[in-house]
C-alpha positions in Angstrom: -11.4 25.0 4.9 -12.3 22.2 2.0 -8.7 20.7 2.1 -9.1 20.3 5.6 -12.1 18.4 5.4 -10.8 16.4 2.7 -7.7 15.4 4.6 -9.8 14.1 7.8 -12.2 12.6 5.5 -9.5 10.5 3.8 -8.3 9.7 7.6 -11.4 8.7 8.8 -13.0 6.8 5.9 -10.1 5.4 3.7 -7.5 4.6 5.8 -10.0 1.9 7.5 -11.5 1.0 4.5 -8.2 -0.5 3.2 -7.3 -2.0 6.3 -10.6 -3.5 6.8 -10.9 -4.7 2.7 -7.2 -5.9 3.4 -8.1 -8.5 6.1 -11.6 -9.7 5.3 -10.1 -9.9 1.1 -7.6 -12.3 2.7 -9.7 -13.5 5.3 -12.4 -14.7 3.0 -9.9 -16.2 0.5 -8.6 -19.1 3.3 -11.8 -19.3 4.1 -13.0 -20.4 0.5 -9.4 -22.3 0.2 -8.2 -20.0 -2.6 -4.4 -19.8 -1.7 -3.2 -16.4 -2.1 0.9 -16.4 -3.2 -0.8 -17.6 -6.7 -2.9 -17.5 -9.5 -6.2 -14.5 -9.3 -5.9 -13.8 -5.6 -2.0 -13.0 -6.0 -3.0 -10.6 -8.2 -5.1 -9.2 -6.6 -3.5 -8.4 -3.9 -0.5 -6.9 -6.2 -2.9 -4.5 -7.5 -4.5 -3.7 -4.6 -0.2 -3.0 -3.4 -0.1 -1.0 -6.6 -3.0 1.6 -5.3 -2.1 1.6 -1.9 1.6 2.8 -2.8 -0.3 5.4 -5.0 -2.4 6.5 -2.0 0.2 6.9 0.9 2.1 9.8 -1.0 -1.6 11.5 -2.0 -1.9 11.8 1.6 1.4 13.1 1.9 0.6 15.8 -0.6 -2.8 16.5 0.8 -1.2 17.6 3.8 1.0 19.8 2.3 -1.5 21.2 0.0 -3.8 21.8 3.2 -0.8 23.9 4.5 -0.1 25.7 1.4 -3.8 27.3 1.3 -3.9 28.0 4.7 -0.9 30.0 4.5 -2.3 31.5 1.0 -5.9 32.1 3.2 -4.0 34.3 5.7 -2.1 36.1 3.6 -4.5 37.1 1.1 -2.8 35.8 -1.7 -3.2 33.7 -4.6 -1.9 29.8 -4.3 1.7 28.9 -4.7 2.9 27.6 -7.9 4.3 24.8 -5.5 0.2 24.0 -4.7 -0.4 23.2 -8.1 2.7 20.8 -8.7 1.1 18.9 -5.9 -2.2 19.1 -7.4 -0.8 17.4 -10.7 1.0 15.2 -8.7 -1.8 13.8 -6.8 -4.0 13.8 -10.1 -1.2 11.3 -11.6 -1.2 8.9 -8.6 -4.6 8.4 -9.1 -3.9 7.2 -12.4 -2.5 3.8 -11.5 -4.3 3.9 -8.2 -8.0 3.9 -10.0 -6.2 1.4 -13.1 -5.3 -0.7 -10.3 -8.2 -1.3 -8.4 -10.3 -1.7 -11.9 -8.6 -4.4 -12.7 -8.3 -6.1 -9.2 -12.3 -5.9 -9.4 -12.1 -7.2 -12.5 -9.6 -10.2 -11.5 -11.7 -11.1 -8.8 -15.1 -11.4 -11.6 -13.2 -13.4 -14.0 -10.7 -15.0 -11.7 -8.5 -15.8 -14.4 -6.1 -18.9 -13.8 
């Protein structure tokens, strides 16, 4: 099933990802002396914040939209109404998730003072 895949894919590839961008993004900003409770690297790391509180519920939702259409695939029947409030809802966390990291990418170009 798609939602499966989709599910383990966001285990297996994004949950690193952000771990690993976490630590070397901080990592490489002591290195270079940029201090990071101020100025471009506070922010972001706020924004980066902002799209990881976005992505822990989308997870959440994932799950439960994997469960919904396996239960829908076994019973023959169309997807719950419930499936598609979750589907909205993770389309609207990715809102501010993707506006978040835009603009962290583009703090880190301009590194604004």
């Amino acid at each position: 099933m798609v939602s499966e895949r989709v599910v383990l894919a966001d285990w297996l590839f994004t949950s690193p990802a952000v771990v690993v961008q976490a630590a070397t993004g901080v990592a490489l900003a002591a290195i270079a002396g940029f201090p990071i409770t101020h100025g471009w690297v506070a922010y972001g790391i706020a924004l980066y914040a902002i799209a990881g509180a976005c992505w822990i519920p989308v997870v959440v939702l994932q799950i439960r939209m994997q469960d919904l259409a396996r239960r829908a695939e076994l019973a023959g029947t169309a997807l719950a109404e419930r499936y598609w409030r979750y589907a909205r809802a993770w389309f609207w966390l990715g809102v501010p998730a993707f506006i978040a990291v835009v603009l962290a990418i583009g703090d880190m170009i301009v590194k604004p003072s």
